[in-house]
ROBARO-376932 format. One record per residue: x, y, z of N, C-alpha, C, O, CB in turn; residue in one letter. Coordinates in steps of 0.2 Angstrom, whole numbers, plus 2048, in hexadecimal, padded with zeros to 3 digits. Atoms other than C-alpha are relative to their C-alpha. Glycine has a CB too. Layout:
BEGIN
XYZXYZXYZXYZXYZA
...
***
This chain:
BEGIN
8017F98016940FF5DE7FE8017F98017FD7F5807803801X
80280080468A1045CF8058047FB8098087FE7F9801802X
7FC7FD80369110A5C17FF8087FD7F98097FB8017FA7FCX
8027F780169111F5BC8048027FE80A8038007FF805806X
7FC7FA80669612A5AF80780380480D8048017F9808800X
7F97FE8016A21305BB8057FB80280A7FE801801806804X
7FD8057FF6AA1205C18057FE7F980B7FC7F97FA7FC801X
7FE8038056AE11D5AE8088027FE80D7FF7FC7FC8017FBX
7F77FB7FE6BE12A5AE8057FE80680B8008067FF809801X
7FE8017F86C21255C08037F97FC8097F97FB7F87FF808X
7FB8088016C61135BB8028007FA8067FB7F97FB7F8801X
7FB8018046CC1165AB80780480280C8027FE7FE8027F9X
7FB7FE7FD6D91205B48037FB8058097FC8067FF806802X
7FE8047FC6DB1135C08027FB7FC8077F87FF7FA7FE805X
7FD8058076DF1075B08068037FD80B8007FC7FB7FF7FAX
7F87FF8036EC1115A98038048038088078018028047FAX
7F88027FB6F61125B88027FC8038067FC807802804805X
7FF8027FE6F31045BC8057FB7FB8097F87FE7FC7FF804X
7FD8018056FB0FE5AA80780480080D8027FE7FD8017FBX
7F87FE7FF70A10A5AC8047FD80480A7FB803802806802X
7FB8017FB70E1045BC8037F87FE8097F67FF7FD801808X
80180780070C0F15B98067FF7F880A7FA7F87F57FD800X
7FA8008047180F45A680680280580A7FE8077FF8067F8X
7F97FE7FC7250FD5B18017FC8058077FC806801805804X
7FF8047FA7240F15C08017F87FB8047F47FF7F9800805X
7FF8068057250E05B18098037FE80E8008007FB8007F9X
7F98008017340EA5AB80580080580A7FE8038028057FBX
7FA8017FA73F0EB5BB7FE7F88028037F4803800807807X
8028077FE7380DB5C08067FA7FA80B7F67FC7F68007FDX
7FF80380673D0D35AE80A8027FD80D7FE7FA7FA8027FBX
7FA7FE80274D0DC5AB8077FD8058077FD80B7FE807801X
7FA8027FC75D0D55B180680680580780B8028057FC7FAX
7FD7FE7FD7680DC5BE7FA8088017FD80D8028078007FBX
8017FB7FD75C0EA5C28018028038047FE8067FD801800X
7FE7FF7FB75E0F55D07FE8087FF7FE80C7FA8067FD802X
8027F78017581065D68058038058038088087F7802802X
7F97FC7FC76A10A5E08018047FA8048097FC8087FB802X
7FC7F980376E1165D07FA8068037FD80B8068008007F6X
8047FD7FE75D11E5D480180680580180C8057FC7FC802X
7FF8017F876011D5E680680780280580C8058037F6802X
7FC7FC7FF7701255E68028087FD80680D7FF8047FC800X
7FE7FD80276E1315DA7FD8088047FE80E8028007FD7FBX
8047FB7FC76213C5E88028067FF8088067FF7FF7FF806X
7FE7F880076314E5E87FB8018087FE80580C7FD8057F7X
8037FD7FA7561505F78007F88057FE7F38047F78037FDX
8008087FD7581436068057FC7FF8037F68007FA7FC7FFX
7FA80280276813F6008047F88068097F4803804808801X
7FE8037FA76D1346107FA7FB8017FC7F5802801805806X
80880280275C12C60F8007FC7FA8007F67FD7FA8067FEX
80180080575C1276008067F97FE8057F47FB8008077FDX
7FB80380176F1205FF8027FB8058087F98058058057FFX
8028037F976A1156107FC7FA7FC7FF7F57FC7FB806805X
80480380375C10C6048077FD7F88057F87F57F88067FEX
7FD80280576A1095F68077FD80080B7FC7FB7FF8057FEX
7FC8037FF7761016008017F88017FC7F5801800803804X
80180680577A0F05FB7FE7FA8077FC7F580680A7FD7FAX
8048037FD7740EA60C7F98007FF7F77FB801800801804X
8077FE8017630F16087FD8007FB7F78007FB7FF805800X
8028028087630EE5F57FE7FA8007FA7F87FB8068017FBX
8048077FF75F0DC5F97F87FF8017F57FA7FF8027FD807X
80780080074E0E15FC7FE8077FD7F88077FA7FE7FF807X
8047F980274A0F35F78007FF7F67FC8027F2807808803X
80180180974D0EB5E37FB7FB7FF7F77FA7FA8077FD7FBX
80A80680373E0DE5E47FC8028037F78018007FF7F7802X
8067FB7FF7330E95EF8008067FC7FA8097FD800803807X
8047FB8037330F65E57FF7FE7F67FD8017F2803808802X
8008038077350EC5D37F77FE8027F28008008067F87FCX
8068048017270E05D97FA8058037F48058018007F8804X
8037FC7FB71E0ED5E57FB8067F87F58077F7807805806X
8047FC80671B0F85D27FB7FA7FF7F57FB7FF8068027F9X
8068048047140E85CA7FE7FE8027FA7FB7FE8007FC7FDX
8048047FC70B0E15D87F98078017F38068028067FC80AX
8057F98007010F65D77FF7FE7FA7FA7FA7FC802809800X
8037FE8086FD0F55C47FD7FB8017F77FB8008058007F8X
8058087FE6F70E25C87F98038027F48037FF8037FA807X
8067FF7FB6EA0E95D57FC8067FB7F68077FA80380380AX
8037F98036E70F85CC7FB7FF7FA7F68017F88068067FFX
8038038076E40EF5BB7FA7FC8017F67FE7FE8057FC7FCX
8048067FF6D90DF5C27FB8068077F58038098087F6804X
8077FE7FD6CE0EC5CE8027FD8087FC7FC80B7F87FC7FCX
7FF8067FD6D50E25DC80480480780A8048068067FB7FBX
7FC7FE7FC6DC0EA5ED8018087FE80680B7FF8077FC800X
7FF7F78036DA0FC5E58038048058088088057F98047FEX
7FD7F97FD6DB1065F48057FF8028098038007FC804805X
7F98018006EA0FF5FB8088007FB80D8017FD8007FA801X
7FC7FE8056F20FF5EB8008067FC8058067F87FF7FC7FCX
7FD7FB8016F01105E88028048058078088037FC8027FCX
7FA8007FA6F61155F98057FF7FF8098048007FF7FD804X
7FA80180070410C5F68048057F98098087F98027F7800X
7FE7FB8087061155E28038078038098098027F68037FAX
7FF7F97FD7041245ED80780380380A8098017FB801805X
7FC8037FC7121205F88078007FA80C8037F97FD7F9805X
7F980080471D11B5EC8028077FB8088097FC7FF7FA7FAX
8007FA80371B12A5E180680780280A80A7FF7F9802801X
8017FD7FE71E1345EE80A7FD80280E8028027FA801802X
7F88017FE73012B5F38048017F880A8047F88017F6804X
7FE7FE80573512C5E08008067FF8058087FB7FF7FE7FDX
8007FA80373013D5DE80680380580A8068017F8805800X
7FE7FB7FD73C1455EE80A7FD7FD80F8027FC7FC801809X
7F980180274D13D5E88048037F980A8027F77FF7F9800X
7FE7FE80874E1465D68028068008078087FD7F97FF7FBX
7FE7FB7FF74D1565DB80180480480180180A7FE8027FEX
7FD7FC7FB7531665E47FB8048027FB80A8018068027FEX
8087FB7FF74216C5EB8028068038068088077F97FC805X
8087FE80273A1775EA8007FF7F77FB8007F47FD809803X
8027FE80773E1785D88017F77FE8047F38018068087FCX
80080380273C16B5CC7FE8047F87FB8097F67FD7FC805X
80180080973C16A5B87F98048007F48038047FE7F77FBX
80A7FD80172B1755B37FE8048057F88068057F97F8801X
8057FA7FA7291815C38047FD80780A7FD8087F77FE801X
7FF8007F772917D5D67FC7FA8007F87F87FB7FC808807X
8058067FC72416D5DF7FE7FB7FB8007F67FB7F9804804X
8048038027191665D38027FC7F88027FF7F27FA804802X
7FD80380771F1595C57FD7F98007FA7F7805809801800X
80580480271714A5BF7FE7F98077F97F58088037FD7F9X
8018077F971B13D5D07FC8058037F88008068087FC806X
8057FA7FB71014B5DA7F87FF7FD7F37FF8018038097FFX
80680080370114A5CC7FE7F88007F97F68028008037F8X
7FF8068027041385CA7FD7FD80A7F97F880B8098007FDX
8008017F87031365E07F88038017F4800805807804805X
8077FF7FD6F21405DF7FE7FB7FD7FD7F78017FD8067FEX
8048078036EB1345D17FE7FA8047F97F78038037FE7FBX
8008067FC6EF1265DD7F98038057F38018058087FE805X
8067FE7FA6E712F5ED7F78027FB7F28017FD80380A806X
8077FD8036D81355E17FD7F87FF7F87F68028008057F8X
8028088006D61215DC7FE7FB8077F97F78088077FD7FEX
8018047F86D711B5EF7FB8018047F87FC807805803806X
8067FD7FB6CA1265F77FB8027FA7F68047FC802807805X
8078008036BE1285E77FC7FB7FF7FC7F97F98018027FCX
8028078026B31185E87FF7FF7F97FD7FA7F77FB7FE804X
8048008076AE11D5D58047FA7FE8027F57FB8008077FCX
7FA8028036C11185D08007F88028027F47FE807804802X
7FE8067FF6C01075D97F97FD7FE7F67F88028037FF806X
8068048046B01015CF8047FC7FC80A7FD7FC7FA8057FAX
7FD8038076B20F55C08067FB80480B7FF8058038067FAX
7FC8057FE6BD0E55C87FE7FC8037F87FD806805802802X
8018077FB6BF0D55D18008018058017FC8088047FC800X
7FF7FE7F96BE0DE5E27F97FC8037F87FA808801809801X
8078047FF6AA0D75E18007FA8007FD7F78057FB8027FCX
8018068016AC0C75DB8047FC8068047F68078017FE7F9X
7F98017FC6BC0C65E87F98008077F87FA809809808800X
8047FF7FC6AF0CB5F57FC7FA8027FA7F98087FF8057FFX
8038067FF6A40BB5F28057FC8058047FA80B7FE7FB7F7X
7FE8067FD6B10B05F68037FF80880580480C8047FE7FBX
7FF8007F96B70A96068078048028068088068027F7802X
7FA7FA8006C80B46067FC8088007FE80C8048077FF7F8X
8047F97FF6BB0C46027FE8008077FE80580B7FB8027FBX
8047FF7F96B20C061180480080880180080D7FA7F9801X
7FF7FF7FB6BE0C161D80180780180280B7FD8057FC802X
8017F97FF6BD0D162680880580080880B7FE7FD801807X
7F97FE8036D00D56248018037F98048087F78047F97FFX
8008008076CE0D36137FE80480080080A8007FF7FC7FCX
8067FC8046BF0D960E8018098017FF80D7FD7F97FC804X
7FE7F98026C40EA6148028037FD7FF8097FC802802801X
7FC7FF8046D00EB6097FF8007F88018037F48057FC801X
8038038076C80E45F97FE8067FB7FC8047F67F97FD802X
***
């Protein structure tokens, strides 16, 4: 994909989220004892939902899918690499963190809309603008025998 004036904002936005997420996803990663049961339980919306994922059967896995699941997006997002899947998933995640905090409709700052909501467009704008997924190893991935399979290569 050739490279264009507007591409250049596209992927430097695709770089510094893909740096927030990939620092926040090192620090729960790196940090001892982490865990997102305080998170989890402390829901205000989906309350039952929420306190279901933070149960200590479920914390077995829901604290390394979503520690490593952050750092495994900032990876793809940083390295150009799996973009659109990895901002799908950004999107997704956003979007399960945003409804546990508050008591919607309202939220800090107004109604509805607060930074995991801008933050979930950014992803979707990243996913489906091919501009944003210029600039990375998704081409040179594509040479090789793992790019060429058609699995893959969709994804790329």
């Amino acid at each position: 994909m050739p490279t264009t004036k507007a591409s250049i904002p596209l992927v430097l936005l695709r770089l510094v989220m893909g740096w927030y997420l990939l620092v926040d996803g090192y620090l729960a990663v790196t940090t001892p004892n982490w865990s997102a049961q305080g998170f989890l339980l402390s829901a205000k919306t989906f309350p039952a939902l929420y306190a279901w994922f933070a149960e200590p059967a479920q914390l077995w896995w829901v604290n390394p899918v979503n520690a490593w699941g952050v750092l495994l997006i900032g990876v793809a997002l940083l390295l150009g690499v799996f973009v659109r899947p990895a901002a799908w998933a950004g999107a997704i995640l956003m979007l399960l963190y945003y409804f546990p905090q508050y008591h919607l409709p309202k939220v800090p700052h107004g109604y509805i809309v607060e930074e995991h909501i801008i933050w979930c467009v950014v992803f979707i704008a990243i996913a489906t603008i091919p501009a944003a997924q210029s600039f990375g190893l998704s081409r040179s991935l594509r040479k090789t025998f793992l790019g060429r399979l058609p699995v893959i290569w969709r994804f790329i």
